[in-house]
C-alpha positions in Angstrom: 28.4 55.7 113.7 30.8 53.3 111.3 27.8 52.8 109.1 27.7 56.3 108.2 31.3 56.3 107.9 31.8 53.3 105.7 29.0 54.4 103.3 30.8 58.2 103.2 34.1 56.2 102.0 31.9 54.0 99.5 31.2 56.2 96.2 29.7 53.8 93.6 28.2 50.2 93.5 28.6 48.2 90.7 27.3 45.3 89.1 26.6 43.6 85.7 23.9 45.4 85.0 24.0 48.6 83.2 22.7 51.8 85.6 22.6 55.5 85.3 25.3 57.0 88.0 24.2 58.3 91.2 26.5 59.4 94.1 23.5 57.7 96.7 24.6 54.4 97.7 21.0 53.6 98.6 19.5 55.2 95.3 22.0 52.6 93.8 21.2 49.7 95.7 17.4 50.3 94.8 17.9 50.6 91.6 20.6 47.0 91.5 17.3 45.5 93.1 15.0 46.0 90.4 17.4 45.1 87.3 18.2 41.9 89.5 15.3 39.8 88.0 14.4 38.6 91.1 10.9 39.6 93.1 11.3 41.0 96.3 9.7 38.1 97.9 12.7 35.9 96.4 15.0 37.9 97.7 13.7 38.0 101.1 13.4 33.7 101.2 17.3 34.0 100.0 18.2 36.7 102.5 16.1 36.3 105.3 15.0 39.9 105.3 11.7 40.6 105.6 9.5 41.3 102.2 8.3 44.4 104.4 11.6 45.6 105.5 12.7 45.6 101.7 9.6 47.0 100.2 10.3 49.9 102.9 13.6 50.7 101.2 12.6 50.2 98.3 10.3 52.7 98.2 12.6 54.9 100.3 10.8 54.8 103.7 13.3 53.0 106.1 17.0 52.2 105.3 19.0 49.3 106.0 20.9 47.5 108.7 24.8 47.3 107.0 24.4 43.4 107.8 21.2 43.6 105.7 23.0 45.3 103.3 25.7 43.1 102.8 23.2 40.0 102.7 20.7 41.9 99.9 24.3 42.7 97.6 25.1 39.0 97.7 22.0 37.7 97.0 21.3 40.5 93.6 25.1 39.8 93.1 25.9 43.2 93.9 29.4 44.7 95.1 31.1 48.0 96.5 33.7 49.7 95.0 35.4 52.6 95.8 36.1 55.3 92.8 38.3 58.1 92.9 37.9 61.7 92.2 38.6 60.9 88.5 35.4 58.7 88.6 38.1 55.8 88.0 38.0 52.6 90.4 40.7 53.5 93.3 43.6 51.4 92.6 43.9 48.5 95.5 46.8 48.5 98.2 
């Protein structure tokens, strides 16, 4: 599936917040959702995701479409970027 494959290529997520490191891009995402400030319910009015389909990955019971995805990382001002093996951001071609 591309999903799978464009997540294997994605190593970190990154946003203003500060966050301990994980190598899950999911773990990550949950984690940029509750230092957003907003409630889950906001985020669904802005996103149009369902409050019950985010509370399920949230709480790590369901994943996420990659169009839900990119709509939840725009809305908690979220963004993917790709590190390399020196934990450094890739440089960009």
């Amino acid at each position: 599936m591309i999903c799978i494959a464009i997540l294997a290529i994605l190593l970190s997520i990154r946003y203003d917040s500060s966050m301990a490191r994980s190598t899950l891009l999911s773990d990550q995402l949950r984690q940029a959702i509750q230092d957003c400030g907003k409630t889950r319910y906001r985020i669904s009015i802005e996103t149009g995701i369902a409050e019950s389909i985010l509370s399920r990955f949230v709480h790590g019971r369901a994943g996420l479409s990659l169009a839900n995805v990119d709509k939840l990382c725009q809305c908690i001002g979220a963004g993917l970027v790709h590190y390399s093996k020196a934990g450094k951001p890739a440089k960009r071609r």
